[in-house]
Biopython code that builds the backbone (N, CA, C, O; Angstrom):
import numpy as np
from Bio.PDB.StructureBuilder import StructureBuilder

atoms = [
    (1, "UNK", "N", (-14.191, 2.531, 4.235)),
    (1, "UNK", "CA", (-13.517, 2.180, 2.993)),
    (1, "UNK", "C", (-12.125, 1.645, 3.342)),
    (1, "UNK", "O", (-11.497, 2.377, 4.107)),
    (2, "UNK", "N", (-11.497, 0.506, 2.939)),
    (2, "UNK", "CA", (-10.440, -0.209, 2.924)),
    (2, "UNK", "C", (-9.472, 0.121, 2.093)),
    (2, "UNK", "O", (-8.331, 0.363, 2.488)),
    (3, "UNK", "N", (-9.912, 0.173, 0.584)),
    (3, "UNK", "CA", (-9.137, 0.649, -0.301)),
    (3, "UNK", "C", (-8.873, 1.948, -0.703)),
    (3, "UNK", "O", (-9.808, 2.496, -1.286)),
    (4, "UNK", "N", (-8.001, 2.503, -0.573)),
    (4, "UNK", "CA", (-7.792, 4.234, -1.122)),
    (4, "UNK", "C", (-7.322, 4.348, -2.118)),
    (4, "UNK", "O", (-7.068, 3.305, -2.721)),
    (5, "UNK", "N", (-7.022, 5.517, -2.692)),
    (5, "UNK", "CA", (-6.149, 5.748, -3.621)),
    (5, "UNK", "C", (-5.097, 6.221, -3.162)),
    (5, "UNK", "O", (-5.143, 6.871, -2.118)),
    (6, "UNK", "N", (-4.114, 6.049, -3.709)),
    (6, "UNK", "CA", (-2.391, 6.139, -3.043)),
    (6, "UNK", "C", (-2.460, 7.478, -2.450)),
    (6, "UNK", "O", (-2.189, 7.580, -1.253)),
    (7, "UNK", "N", (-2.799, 8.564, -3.152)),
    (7, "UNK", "CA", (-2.988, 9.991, -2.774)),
    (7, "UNK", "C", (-3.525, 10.465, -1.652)),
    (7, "UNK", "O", (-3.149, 11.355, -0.889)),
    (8, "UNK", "N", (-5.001, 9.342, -1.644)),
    (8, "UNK", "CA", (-5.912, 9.701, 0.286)),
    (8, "UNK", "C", (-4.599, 8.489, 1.030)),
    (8, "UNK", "O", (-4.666, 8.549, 2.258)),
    (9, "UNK", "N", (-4.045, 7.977, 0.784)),
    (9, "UNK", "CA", (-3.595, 6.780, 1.591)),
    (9, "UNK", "C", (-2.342, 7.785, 2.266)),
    (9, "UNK", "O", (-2.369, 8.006, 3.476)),
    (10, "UNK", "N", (-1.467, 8.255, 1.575)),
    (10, "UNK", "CA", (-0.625, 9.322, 1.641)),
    (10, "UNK", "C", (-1.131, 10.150, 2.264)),
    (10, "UNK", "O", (-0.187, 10.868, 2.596)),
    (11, "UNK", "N", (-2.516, 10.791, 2.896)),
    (11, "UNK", "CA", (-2.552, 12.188, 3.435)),
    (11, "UNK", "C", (-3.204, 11.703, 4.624)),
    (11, "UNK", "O", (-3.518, 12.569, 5.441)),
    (12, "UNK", "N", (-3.479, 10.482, 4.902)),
    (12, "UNK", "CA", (-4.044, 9.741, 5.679)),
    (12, "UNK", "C", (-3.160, 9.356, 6.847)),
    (12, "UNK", "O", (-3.441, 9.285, 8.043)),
    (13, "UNK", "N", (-1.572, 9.033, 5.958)),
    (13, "UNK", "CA", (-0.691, 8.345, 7.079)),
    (13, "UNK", "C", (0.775, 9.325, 6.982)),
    (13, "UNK", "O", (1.932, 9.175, 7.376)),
    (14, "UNK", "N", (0.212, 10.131, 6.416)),
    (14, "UNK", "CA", (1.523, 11.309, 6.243)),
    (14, "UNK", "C", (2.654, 10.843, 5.694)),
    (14, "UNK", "O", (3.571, 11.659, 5.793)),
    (15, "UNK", "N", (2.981, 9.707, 5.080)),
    (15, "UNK", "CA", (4.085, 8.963, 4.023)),
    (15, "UNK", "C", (3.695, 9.415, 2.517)),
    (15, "UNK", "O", (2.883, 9.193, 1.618)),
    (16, "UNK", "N", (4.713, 10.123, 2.820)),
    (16, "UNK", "CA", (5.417, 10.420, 0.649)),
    (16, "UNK", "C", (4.893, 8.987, -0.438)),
    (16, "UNK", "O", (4.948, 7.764, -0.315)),
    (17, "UNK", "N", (4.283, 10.129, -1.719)),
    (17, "UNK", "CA", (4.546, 8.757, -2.591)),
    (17, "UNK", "C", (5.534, 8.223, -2.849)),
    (17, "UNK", "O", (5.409, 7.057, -3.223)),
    (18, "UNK", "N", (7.068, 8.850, -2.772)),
    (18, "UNK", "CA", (8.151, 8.113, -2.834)),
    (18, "UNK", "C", (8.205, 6.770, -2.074)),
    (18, "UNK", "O", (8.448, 5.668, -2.565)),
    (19, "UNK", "N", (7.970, 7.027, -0.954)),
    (19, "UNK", "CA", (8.341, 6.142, 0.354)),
    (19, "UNK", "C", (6.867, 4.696, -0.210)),
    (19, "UNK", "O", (6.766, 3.520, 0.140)),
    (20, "UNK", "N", (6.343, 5.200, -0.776)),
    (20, "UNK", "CA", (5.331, 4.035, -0.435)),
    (20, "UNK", "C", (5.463, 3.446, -1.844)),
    (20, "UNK", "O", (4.846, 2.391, -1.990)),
    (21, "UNK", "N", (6.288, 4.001, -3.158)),
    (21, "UNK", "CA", (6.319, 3.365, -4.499)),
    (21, "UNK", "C", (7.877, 2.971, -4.517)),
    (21, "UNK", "O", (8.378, 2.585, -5.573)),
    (22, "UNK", "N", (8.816, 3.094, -3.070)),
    (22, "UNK", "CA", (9.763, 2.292, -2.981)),
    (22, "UNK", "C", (9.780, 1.143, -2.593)),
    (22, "UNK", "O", (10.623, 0.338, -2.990)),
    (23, "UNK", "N", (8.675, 0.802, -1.583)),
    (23, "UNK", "CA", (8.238, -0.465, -0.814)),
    (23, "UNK", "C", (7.754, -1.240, -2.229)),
    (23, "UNK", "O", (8.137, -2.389, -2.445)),
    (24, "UNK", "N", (6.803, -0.461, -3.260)),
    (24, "UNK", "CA", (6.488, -1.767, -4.260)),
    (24, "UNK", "C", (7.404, -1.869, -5.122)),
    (24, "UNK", "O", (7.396, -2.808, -5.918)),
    (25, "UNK", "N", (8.299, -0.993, -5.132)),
    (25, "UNK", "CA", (9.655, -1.710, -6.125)),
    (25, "UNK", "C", (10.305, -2.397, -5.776)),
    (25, "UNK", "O", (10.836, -3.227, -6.514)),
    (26, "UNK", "N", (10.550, -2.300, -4.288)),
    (26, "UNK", "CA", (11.586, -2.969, -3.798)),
    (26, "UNK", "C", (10.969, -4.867, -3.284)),
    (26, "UNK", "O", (11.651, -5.833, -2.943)),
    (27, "UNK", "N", (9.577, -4.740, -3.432)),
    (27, "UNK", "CA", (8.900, -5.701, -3.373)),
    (27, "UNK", "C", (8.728, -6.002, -2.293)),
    (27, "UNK", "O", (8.697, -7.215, -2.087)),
    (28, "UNK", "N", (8.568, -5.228, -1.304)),
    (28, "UNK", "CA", (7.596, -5.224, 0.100)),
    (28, "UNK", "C", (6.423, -5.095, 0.282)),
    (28, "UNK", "O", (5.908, -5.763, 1.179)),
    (29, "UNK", "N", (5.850, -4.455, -0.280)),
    (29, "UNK", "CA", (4.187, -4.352, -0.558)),
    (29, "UNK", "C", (4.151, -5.567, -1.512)),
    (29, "UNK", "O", (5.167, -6.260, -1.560)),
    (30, "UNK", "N", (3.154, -5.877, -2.227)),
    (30, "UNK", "CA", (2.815, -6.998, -2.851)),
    (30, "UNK", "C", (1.494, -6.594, -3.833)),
    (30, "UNK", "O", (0.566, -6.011, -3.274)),
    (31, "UNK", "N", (1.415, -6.805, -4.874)),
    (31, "UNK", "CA", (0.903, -6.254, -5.622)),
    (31, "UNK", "C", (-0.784, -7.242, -5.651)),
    (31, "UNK", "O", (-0.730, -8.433, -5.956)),
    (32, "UNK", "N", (-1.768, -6.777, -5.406)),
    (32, "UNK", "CA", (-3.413, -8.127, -5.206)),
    (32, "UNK", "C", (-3.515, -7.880, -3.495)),
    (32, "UNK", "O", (-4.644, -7.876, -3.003)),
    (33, "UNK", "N", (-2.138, -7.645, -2.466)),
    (33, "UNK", "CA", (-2.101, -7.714, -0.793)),
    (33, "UNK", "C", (-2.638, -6.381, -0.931)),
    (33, "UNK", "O", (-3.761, -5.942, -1.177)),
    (34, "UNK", "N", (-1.057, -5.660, -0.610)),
    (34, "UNK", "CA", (-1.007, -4.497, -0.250)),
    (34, "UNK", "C", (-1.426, -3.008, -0.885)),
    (34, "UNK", "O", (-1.765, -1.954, -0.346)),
    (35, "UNK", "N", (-1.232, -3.445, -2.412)),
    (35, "UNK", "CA", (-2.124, -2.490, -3.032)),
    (35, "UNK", "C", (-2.858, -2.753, -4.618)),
    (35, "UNK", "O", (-2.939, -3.886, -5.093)),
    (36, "UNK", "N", (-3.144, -2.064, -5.018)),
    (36, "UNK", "CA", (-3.981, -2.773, -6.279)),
    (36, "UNK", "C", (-3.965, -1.721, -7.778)),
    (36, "UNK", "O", (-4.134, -0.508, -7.647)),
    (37, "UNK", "N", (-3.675, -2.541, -9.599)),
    (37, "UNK", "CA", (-3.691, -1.687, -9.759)),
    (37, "UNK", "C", (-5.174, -1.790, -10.565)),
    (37, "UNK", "O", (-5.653, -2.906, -10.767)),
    (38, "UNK", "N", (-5.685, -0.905, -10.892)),
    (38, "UNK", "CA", (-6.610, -0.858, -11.232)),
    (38, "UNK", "C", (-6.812, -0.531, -12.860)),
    (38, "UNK", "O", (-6.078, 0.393, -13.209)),
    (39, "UNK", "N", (-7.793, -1.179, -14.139)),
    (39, "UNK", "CA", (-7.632, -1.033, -15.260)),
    (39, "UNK", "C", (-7.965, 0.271, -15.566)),
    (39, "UNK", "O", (-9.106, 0.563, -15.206)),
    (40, "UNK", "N", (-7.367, 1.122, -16.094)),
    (40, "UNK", "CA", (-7.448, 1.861, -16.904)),
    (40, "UNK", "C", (-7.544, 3.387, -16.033)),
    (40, "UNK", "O", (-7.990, 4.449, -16.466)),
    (41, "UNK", "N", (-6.928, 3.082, -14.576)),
    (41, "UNK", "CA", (-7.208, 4.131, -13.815)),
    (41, "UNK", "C", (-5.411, 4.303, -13.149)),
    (41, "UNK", "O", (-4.840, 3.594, -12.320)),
    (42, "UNK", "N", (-5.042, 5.180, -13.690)),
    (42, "UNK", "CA", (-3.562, 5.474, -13.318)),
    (42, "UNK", "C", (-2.560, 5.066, -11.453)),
    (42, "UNK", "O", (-1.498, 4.508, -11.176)),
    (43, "UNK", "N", (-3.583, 5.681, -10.695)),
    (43, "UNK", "CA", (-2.902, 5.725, -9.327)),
    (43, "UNK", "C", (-3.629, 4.550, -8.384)),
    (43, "UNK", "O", (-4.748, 4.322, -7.924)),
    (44, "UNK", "N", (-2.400, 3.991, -8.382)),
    (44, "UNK", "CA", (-2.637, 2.598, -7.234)),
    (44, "UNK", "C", (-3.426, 3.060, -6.148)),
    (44, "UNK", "O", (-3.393, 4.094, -5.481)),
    (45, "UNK", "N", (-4.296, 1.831, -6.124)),
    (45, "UNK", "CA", (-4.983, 1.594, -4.660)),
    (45, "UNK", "C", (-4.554, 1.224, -3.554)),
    (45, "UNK", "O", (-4.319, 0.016, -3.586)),
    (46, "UNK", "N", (-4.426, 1.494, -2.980)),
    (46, "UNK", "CA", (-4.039, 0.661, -1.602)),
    (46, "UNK", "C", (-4.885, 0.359, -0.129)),
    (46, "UNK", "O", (-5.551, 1.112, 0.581)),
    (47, "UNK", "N", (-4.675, -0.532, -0.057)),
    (47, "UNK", "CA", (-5.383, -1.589, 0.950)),
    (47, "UNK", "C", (-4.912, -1.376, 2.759)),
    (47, "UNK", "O", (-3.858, -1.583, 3.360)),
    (48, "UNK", "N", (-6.081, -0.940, 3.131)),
    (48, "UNK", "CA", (-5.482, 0.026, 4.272)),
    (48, "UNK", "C", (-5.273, -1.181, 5.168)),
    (48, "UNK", "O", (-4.095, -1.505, 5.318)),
    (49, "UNK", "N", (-6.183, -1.904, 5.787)),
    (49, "UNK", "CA", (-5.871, -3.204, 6.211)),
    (49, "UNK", "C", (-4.695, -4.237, 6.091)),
    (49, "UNK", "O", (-4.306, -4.873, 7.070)),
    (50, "UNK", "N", (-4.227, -4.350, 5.016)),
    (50, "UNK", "CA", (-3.410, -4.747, 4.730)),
    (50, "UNK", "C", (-2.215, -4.445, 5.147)),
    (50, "UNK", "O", (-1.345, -5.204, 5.575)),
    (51, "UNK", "N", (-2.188, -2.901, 4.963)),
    (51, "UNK", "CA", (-0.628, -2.330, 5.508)),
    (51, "UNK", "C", (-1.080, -2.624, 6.805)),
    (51, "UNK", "O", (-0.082, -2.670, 7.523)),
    (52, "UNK", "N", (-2.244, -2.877, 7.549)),
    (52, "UNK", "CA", (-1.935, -1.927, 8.997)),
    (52, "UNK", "C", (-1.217, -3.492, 9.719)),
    (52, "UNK", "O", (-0.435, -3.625, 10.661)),
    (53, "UNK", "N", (-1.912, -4.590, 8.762)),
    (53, "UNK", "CA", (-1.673, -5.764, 9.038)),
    (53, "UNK", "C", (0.146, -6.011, 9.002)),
    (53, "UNK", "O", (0.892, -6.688, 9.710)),
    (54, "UNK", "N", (0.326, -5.340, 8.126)),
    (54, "UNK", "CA", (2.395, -5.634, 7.810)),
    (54, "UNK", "C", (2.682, -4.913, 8.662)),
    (54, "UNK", "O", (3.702, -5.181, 9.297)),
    (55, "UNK", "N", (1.958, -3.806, 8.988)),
    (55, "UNK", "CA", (2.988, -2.846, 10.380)),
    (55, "UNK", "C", (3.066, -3.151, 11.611)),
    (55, "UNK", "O", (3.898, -2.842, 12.463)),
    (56, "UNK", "N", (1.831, -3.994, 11.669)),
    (56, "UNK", "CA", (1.800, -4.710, 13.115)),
    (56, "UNK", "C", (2.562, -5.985, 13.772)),
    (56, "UNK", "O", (2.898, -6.402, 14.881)),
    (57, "UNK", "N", (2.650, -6.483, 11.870)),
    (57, "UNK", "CA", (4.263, -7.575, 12.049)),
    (57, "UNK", "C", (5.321, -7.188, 11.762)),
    (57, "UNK", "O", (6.037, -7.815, 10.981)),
    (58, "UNK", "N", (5.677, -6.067, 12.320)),
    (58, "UNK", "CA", (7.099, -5.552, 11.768)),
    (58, "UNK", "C", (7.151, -5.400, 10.665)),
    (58, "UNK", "O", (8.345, -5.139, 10.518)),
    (59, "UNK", "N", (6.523, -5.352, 9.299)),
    (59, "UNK", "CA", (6.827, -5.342, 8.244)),
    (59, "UNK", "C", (7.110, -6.686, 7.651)),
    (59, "UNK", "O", (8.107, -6.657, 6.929)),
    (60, "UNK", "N", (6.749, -7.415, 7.706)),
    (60, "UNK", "CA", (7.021, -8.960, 7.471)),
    (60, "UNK", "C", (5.428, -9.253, 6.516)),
    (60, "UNK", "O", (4.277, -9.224, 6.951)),
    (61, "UNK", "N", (5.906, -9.522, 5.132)),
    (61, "UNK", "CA", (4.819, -9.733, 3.906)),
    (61, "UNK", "C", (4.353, -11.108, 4.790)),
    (61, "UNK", "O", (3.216, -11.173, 5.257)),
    (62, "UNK", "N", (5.112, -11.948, 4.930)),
    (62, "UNK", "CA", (4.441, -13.131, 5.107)),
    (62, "UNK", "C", (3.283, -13.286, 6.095)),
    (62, "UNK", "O", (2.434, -14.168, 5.965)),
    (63, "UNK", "N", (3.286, -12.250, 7.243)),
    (63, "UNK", "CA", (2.010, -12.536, 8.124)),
    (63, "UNK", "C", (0.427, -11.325, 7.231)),
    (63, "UNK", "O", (-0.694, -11.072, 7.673)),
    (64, "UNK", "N", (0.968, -10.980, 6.186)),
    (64, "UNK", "CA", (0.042, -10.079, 5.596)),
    (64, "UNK", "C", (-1.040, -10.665, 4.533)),
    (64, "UNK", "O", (-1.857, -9.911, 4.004)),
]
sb = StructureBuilder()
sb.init_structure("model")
sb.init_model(0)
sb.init_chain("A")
sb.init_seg("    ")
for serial, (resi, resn, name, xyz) in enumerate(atoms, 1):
    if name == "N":
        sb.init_residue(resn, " ", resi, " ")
    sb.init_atom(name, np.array(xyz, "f"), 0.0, 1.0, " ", f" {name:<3s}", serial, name[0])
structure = sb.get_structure()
């Protein structure tokens, strides 16, 4: 599975929901990339690939 819910994504990589709902405020994650929200279902998805893809470029959206 690629996509988690923020909660398995969090216990998965040991990062706080703080830390990971500062990256989408601050507009480092990318909302369709890095995580997803889903209708009518409260807690973001996130796209494990995706991050592993931004961590491997330093954190740089653009190679993600």
């Amino acid at each position: 599975m690629n996509i988690v819910p923020l909660k398995a994504y969090c216990a998965i990589s040991h990062e706080t929901k703080a830390a990971v709902e500062a990256r989408i405020e601050r507009g480092i994650w990318i909302e369709g990339v890095h995580y997803y929200k889903i209708n009518k279902v409260r807690e973001r998805w996130i796209d494990i690939k995706a991050v592993e893809e931004w961590a491997r470029n330093g954190g740089s959206c653009r190679a993600a």
